[in-house]
PDB file of N, CA, C and O in Angstrom:
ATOM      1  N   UNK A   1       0.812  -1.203   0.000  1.00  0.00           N
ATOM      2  CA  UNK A   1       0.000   0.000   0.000  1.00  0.00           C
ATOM      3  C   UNK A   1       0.853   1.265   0.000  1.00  0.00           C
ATOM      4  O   UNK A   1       0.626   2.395  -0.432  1.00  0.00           O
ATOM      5  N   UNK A   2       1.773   0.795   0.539  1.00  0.00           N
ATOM      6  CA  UNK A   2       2.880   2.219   0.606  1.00  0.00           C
ATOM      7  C   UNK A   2       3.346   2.929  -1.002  1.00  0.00           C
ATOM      8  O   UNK A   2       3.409   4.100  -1.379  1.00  0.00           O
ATOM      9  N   UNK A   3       3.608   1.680  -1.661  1.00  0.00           N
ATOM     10  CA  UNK A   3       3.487   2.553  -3.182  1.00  0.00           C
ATOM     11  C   UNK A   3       2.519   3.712  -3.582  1.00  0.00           C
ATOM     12  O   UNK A   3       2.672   4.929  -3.686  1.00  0.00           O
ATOM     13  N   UNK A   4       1.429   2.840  -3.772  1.00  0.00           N
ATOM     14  CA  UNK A   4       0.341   3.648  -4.102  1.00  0.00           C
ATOM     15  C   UNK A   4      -0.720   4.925  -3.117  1.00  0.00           C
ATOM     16  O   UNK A   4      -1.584   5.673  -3.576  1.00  0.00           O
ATOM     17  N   UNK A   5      -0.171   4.771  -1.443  1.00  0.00           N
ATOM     18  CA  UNK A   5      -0.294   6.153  -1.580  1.00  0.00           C
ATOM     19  C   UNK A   5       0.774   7.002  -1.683  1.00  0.00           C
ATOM     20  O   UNK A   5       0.552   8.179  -1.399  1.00  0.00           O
ATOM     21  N   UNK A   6       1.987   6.664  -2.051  1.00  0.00           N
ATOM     22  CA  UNK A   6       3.602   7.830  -2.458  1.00  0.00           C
ATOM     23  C   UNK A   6       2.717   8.223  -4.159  1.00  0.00           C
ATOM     24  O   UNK A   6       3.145   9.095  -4.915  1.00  0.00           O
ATOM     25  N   UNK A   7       1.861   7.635  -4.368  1.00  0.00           N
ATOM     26  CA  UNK A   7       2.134   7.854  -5.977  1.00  0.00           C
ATOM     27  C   UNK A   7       0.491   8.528  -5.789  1.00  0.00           C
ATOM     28  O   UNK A   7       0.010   9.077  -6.780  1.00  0.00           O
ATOM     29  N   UNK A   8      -0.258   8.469  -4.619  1.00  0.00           N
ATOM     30  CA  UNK A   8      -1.323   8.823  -4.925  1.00  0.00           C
ATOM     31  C   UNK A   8      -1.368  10.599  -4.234  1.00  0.00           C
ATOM     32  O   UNK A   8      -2.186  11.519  -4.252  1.00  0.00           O
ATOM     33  N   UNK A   9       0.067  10.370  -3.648  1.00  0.00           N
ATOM     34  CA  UNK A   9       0.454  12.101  -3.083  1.00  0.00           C
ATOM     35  C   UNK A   9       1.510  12.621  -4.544  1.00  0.00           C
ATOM     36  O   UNK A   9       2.554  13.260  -4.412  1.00  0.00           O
ATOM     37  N   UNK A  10       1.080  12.283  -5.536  1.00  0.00           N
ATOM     38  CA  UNK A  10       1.708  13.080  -6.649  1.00  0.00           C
ATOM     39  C   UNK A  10       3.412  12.392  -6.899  1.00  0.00           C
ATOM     40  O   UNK A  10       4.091  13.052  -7.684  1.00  0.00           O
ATOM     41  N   UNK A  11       3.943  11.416  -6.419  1.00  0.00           N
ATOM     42  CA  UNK A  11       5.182  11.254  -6.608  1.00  0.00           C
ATOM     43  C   UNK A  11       5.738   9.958  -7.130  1.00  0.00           C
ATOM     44  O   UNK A  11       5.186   8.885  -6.887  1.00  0.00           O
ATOM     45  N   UNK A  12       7.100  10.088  -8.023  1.00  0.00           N
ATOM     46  CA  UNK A  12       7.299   9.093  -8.402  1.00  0.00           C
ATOM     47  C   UNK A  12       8.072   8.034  -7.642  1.00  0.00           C
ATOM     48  O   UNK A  12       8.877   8.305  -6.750  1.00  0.00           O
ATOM     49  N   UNK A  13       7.635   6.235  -8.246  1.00  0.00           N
ATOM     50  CA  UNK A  13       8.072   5.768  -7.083  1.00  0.00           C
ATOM     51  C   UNK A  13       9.409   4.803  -7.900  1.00  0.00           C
ATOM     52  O   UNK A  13       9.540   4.614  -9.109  1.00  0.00           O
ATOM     53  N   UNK A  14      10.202   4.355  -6.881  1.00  0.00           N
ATOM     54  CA  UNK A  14      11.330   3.373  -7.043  1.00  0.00           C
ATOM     55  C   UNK A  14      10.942   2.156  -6.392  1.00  0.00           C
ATOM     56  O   UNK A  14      10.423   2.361  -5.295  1.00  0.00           O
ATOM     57  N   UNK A  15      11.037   0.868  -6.752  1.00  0.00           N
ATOM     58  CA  UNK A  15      10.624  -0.328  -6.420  1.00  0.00           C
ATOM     59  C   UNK A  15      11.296  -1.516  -7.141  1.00  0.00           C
ATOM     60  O   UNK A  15      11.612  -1.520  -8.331  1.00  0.00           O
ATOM     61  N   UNK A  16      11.455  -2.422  -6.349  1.00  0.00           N
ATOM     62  CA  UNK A  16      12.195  -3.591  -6.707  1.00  0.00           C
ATOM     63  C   UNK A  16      10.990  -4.235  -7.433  1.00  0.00           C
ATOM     64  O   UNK A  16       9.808  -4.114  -7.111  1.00  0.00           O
ATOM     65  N   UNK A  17      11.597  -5.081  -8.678  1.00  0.00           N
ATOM     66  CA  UNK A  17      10.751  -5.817  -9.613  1.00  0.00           C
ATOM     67  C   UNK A  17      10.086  -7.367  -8.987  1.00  0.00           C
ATOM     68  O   UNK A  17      10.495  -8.508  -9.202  1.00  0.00           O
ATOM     69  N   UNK A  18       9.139  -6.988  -8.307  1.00  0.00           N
ATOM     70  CA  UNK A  18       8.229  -7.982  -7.959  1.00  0.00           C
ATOM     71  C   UNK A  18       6.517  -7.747  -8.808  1.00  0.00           C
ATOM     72  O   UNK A  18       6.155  -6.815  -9.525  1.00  0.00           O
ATOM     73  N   UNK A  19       5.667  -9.118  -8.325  1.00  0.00           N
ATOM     74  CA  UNK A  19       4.658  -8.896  -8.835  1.00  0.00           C
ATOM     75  C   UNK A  19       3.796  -7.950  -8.772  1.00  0.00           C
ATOM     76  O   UNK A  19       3.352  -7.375  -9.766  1.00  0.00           O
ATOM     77  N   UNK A  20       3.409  -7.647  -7.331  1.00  0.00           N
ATOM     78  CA  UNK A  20       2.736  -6.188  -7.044  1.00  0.00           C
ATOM     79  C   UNK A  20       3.168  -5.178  -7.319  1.00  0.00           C
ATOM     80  O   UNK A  20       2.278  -4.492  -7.823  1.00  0.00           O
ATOM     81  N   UNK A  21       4.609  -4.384  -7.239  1.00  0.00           N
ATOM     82  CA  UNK A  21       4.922  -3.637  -7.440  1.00  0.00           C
ATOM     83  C   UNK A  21       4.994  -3.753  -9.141  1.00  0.00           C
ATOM     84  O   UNK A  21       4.882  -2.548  -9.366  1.00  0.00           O
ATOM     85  N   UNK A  22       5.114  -4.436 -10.631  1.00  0.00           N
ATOM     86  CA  UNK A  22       5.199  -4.455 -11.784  1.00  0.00           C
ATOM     87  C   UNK A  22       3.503  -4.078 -11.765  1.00  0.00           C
ATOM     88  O   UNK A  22       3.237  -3.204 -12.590  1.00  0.00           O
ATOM     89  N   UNK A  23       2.406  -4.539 -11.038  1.00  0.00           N
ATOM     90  CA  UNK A  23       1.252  -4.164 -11.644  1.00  0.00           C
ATOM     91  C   UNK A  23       0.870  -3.003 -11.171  1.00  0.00           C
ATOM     92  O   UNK A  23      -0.234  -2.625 -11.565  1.00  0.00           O
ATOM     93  N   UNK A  24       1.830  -1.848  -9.951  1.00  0.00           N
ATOM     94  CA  UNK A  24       1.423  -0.683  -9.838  1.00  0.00           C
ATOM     95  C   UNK A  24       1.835   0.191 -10.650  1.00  0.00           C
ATOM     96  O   UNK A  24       1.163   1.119 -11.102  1.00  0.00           O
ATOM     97  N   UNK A  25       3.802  -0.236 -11.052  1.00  0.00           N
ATOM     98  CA  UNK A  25       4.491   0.456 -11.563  1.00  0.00           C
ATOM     99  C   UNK A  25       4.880   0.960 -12.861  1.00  0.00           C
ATOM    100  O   UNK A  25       5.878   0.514 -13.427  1.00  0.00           O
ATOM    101  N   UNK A  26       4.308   1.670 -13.259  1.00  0.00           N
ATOM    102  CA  UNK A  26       4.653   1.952 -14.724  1.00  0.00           C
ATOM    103  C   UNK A  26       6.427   2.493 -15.176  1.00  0.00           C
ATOM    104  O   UNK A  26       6.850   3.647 -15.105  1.00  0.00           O
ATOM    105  N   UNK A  27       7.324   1.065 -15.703  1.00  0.00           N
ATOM    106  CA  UNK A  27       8.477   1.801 -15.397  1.00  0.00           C
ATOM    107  C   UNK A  27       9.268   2.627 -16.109  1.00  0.00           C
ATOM    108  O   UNK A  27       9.929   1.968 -16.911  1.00  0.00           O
ATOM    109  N   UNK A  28       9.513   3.899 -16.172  1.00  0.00           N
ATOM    110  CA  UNK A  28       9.821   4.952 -17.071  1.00  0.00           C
ATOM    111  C   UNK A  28       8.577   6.043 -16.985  1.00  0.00           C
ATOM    112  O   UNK A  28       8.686   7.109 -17.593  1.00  0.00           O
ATOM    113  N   UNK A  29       7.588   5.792 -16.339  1.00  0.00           N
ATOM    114  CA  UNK A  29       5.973   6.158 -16.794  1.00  0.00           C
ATOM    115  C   UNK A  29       5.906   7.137 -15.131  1.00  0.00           C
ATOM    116  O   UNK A  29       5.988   8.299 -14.732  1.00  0.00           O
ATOM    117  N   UNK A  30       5.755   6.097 -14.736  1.00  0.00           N
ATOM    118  CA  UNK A  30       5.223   6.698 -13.033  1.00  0.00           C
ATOM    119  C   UNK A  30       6.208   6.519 -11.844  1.00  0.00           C
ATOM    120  O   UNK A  30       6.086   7.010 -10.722  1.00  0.00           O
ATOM    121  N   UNK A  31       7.435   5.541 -12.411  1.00  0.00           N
ATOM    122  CA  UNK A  31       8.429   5.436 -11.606  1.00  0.00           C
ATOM    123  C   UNK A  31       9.875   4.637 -12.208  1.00  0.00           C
ATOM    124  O   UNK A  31      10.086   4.758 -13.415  1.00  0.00           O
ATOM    125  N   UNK A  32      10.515   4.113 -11.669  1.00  0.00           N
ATOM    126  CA  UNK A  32      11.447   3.063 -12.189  1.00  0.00           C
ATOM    127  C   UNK A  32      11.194   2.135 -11.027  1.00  0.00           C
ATOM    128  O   UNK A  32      10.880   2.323  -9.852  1.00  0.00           O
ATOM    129  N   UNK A  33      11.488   0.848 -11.912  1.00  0.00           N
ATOM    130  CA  UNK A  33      11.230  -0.846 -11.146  1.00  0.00           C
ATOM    131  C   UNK A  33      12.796  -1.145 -11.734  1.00  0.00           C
ATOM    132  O   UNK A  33      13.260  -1.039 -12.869  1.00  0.00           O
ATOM    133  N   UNK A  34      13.351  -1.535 -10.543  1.00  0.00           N
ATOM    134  CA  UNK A  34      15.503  -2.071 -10.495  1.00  0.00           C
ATOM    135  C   UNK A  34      15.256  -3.533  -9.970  1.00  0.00           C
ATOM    136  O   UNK A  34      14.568  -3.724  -8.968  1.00  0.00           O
ATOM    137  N   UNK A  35      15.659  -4.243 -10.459  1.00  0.00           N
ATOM    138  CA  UNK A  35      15.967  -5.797  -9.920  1.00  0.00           C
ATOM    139  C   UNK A  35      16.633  -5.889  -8.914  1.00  0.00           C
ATOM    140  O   UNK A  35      17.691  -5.347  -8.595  1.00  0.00           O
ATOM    141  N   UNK A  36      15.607  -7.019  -8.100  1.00  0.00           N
ATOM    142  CA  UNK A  36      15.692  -6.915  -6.620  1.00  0.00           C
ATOM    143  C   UNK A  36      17.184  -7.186  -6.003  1.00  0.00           C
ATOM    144  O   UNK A  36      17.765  -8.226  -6.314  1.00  0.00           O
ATOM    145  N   UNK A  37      17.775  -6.270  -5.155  1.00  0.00           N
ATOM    146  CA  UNK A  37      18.894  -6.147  -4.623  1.00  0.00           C
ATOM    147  C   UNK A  37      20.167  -5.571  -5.045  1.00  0.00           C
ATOM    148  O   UNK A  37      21.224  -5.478  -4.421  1.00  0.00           O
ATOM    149  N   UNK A  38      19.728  -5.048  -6.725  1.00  0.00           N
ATOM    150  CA  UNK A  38      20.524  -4.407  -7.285  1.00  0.00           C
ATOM    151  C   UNK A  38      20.480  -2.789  -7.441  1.00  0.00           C
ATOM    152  O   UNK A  38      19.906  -2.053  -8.244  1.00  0.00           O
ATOM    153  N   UNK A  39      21.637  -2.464  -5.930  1.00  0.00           N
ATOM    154  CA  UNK A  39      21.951  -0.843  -5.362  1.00  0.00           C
ATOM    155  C   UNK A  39      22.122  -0.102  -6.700  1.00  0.00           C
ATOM    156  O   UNK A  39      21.540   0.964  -6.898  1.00  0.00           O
ATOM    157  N   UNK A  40      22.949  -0.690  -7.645  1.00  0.00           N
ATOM    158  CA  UNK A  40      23.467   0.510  -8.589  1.00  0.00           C
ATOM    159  C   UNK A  40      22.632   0.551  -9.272  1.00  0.00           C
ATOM    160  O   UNK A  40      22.858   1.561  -9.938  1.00  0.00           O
ATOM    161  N   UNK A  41      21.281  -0.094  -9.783  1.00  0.00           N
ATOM    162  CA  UNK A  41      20.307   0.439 -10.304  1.00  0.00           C
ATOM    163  C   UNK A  41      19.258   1.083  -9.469  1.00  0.00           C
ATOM    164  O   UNK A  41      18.464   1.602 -10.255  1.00  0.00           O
ATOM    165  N   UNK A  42      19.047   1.202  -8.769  1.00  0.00           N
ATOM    166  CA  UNK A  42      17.997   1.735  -7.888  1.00  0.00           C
ATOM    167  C   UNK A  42      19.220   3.318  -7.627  1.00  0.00           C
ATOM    168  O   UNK A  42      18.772   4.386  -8.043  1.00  0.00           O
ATOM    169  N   UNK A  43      20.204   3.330  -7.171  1.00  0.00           N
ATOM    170  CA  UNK A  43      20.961   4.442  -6.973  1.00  0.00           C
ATOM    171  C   UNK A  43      20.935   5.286  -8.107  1.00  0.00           C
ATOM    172  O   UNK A  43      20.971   6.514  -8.029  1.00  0.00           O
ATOM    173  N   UNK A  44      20.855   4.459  -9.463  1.00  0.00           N
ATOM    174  CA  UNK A  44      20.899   5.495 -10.703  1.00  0.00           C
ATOM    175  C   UNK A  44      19.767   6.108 -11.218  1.00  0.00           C
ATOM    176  O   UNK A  44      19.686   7.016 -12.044  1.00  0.00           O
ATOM    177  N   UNK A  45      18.403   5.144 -10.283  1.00  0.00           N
ATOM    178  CA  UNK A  45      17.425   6.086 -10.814  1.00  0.00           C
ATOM    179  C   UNK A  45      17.146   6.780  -9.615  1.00  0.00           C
ATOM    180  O   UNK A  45      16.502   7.766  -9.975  1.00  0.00           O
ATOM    181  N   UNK A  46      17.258   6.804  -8.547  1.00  0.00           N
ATOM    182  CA  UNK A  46      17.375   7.628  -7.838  1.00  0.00           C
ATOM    183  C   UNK A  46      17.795   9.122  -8.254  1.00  0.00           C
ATOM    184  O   UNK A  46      16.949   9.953  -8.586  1.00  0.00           O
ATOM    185  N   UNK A  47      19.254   9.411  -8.207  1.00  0.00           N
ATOM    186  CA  UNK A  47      19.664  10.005  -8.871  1.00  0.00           C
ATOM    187  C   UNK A  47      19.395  10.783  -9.881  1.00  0.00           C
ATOM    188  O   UNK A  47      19.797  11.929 -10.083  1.00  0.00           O
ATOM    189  N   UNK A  48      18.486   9.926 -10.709  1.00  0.00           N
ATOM    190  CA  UNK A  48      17.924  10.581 -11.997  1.00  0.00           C
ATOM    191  C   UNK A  48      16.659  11.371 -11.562  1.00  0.00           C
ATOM    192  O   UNK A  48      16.207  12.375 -12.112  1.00  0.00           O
ATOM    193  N   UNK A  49      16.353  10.965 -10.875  1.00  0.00           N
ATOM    194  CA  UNK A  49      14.989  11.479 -10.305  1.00  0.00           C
ATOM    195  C   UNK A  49      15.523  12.767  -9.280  1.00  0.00           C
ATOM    196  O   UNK A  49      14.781  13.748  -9.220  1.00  0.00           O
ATOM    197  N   UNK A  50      16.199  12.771  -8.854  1.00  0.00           N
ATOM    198  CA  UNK A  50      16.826  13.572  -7.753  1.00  0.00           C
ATOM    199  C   UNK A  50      17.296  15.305  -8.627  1.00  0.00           C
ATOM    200  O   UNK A  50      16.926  16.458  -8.406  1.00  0.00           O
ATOM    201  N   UNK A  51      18.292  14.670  -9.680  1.00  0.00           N
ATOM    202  CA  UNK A  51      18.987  15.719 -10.534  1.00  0.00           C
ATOM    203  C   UNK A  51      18.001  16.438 -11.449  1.00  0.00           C
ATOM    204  O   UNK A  51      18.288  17.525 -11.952  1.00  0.00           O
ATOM    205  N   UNK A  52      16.501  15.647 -11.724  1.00  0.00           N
ATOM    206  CA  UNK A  52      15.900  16.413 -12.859  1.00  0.00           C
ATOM    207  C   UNK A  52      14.443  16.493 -12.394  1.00  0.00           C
ATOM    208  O   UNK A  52      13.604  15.618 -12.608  1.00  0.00           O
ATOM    209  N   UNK A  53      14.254  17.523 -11.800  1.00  0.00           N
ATOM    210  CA  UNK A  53      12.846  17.731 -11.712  1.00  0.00           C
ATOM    211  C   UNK A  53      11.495  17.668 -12.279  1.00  0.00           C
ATOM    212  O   UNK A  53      10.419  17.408 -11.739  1.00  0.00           O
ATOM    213  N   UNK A  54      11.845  18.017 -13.695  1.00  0.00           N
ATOM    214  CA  UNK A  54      10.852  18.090 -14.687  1.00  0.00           C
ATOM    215  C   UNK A  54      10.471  16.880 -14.841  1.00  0.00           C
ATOM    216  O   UNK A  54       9.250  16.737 -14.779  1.00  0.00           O
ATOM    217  N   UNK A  55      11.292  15.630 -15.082  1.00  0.00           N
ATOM    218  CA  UNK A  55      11.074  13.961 -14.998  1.00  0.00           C
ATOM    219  C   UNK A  55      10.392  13.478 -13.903  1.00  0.00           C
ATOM    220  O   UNK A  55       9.493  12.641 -13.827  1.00  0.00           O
ATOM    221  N   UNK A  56      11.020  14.206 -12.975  1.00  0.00           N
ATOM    222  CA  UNK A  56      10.549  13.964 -11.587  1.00  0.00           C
ATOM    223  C   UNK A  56       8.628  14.395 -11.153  1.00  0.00           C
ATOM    224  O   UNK A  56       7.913  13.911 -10.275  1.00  0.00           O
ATOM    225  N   UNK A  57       8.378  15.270 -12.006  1.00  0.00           N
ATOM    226  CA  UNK A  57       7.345  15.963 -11.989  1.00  0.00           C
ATOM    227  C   UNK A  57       6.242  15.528 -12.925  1.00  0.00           C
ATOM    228  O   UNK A  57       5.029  15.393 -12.763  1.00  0.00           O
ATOM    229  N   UNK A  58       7.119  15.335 -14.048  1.00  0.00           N
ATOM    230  CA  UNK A  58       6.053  14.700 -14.858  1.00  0.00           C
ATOM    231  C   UNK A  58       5.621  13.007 -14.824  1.00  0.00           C
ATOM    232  O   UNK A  58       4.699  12.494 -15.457  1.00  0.00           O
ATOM    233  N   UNK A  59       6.724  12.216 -13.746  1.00  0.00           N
ATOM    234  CA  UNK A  59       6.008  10.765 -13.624  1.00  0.00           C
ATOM    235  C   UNK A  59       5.367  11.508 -12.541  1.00  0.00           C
ATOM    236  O   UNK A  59       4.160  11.548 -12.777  1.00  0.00           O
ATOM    237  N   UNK A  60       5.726  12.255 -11.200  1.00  0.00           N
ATOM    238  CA  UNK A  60       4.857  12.706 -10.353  1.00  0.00           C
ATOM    239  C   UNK A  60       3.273  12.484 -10.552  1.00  0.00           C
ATOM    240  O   UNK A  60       2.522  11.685  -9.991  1.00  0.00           O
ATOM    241  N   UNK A  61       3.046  13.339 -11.419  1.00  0.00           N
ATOM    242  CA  UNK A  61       1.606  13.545 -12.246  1.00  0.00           C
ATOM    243  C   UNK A  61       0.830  12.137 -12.592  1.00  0.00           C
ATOM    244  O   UNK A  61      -0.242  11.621 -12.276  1.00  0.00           O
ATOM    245  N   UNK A  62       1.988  11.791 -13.433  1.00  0.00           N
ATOM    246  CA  UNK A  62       1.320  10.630 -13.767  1.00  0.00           C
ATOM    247  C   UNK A  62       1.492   9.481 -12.955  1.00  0.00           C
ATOM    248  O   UNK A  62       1.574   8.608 -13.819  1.00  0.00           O
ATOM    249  N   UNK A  63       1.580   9.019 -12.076  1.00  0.00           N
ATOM    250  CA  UNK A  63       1.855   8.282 -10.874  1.00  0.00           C
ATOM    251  C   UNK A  63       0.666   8.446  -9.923  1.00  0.00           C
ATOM    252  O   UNK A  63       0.276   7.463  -9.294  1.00  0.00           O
ATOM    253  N   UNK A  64      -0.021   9.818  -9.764  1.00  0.00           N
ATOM    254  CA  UNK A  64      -0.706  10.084  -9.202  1.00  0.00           C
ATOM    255  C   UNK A  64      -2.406   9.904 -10.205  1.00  0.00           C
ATOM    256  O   UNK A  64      -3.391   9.354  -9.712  1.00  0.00           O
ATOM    257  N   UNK A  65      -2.383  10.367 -11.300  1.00  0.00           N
ATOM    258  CA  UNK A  65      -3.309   9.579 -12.265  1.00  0.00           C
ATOM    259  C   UNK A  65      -3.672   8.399 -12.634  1.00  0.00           C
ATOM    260  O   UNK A  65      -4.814   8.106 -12.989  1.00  0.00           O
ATOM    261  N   UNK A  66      -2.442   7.420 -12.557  1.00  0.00           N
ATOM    262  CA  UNK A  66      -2.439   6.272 -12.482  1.00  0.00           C
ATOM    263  C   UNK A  66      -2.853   5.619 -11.134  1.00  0.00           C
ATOM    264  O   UNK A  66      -3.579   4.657 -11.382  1.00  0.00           O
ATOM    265  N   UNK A  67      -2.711   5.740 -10.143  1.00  0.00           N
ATOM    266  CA  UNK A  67      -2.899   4.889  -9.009  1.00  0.00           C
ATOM    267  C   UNK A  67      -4.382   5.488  -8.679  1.00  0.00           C
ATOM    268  O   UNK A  67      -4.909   5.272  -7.588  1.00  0.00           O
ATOM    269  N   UNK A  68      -4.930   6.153  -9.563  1.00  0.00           N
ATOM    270  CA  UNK A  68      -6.498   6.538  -8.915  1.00  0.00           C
ATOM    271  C   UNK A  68      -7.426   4.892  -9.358  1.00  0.00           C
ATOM    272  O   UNK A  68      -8.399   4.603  -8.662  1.00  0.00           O
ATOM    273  N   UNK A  69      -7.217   4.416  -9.942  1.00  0.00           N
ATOM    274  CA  UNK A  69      -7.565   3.162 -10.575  1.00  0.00           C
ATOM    275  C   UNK A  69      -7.704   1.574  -9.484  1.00  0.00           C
ATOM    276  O   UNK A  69      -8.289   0.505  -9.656  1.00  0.00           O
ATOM    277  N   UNK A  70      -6.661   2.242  -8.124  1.00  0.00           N
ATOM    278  CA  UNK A  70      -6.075   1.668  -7.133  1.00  0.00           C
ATOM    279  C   UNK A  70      -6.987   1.691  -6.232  1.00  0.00           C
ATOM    280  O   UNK A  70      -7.295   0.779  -5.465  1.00  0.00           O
ATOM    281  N   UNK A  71      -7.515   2.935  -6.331  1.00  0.00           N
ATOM    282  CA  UNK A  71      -8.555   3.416  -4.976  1.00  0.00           C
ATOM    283  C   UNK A  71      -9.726   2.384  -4.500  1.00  0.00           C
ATOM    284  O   UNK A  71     -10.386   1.623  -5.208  1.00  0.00           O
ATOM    285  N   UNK A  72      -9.798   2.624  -2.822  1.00  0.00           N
ATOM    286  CA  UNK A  72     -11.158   1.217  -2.516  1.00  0.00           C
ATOM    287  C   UNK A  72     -12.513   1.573  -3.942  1.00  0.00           C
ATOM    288  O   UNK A  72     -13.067   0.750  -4.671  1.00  0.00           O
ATOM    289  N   UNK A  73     -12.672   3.041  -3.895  1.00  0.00           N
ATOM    290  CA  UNK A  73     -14.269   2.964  -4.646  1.00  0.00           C
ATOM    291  C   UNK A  73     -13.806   2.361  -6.451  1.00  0.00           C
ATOM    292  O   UNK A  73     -14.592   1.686  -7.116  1.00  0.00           O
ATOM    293  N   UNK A  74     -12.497   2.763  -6.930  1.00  0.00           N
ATOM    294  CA  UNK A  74     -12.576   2.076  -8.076  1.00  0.00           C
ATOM    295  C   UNK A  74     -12.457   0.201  -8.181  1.00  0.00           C
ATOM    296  O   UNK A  74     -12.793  -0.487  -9.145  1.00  0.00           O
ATOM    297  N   UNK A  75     -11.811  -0.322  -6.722  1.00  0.00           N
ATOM    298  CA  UNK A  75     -11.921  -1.634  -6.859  1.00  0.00           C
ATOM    299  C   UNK A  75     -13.108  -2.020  -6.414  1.00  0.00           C
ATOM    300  O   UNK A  75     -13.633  -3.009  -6.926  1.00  0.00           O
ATOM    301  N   UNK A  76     -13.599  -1.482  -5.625  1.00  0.00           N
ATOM    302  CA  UNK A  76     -15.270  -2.086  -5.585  1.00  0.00           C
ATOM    303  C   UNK A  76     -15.619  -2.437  -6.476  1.00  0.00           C
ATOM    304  O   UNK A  76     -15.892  -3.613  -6.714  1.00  0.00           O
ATOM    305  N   UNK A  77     -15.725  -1.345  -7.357  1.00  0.00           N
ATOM    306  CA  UNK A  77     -16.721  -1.048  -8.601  1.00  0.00           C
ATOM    307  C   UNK A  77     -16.178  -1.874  -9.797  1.00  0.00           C
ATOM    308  O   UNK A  77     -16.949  -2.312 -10.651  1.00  0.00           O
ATOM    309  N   UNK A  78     -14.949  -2.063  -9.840  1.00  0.00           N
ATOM    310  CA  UNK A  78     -14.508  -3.435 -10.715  1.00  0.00           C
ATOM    311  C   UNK A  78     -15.230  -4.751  -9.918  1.00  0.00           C
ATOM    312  O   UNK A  78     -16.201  -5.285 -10.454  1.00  0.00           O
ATOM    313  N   UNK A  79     -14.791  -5.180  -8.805  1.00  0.00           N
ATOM    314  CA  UNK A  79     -15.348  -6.216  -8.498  1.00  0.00           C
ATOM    315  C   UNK A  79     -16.694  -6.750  -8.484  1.00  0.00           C
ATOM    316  O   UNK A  79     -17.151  -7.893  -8.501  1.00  0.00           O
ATOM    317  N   UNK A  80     -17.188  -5.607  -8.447  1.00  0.00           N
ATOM    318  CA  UNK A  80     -18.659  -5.286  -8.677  1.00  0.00           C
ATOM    319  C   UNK A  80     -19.240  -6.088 -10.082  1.00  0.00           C
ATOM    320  O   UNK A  80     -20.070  -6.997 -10.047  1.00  0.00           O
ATOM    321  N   UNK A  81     -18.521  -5.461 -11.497  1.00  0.00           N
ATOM    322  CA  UNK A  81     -18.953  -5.761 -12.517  1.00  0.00           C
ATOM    323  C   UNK A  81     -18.575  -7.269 -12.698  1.00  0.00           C
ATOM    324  O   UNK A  81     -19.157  -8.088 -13.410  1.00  0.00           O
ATOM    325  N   UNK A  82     -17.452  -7.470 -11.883  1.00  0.00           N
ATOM    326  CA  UNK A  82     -16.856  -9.010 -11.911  1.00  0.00           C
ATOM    327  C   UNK A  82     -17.730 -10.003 -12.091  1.00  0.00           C
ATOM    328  O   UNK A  82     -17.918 -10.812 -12.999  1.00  0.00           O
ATOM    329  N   UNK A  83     -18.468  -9.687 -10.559  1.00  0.00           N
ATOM    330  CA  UNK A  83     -19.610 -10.516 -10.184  1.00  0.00           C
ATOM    331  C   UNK A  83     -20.719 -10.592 -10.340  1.00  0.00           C
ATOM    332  O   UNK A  83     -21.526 -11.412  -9.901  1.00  0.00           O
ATOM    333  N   UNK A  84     -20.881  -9.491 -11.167  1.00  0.00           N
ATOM    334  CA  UNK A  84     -22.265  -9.071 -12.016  1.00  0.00           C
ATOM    335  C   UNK A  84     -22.530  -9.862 -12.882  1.00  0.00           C
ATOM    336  O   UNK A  84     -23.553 -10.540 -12.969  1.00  0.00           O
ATOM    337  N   UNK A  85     -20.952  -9.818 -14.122  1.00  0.00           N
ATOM    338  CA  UNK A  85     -21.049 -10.783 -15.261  1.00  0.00           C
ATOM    339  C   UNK A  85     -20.822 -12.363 -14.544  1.00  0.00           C
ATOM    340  O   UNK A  85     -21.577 -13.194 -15.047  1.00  0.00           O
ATOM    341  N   UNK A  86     -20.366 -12.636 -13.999  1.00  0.00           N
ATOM    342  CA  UNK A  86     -20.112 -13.796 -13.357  1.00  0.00           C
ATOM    343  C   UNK A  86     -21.574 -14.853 -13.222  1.00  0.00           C
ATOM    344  O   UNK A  86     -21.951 -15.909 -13.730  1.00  0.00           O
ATOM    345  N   UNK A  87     -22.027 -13.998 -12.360  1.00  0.00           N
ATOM    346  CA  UNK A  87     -23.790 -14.234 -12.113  1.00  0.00           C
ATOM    347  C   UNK A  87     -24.815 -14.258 -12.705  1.00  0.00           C
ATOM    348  O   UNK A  87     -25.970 -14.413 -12.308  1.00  0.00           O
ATOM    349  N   UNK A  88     -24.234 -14.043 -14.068  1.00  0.00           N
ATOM    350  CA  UNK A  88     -25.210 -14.098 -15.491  1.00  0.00           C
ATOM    351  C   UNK A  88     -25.443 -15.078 -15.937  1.00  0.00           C
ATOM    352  O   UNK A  88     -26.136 -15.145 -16.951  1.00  0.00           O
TER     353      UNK A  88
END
């Protein structure tokens, strides 16, 4: 959950390449995803994110657009239709 509210307060996130984090993370998009345990990639996008604001600002944005999709009322409302068609 910690991803998605960093990304649902406008910011981009860094995350090791696991399953949950690949289906929050858009990588290049809303954040960078570094293979797990590997410092010098996570340090370089760090970094990148650190030195350039505008990058920084514009996954910001979109990080925060993206994880609205995340929210309890939008998964209700998927699960909702789930079981709607399901029950047909």
């Amino acid at each position: 959950m910690a991803l998605a509210e960093a990304m649902l307060c406008g910011l981009p996130v860094l995350a090791s390449q696991d399953r949950g984090h690949r289906e929050l993370v858009r990588h290049g998009e809303t954040g960078f995803l570094f293979e797990q345990g590997n410092m010098a990639e996570f340090v370089k996008y760090a970094v990148m994110l650190y030195e350039n604001p505008d990058i920084r600002n514009r996954m910001g944005k979109a990080a925060y657009l993206h994880a609205q999709k995340f929210k309890i009322e939008q998964s209700l409302a998927s699960m909702a239709e789930i079981y709607d068609e399901m029950l047909k």
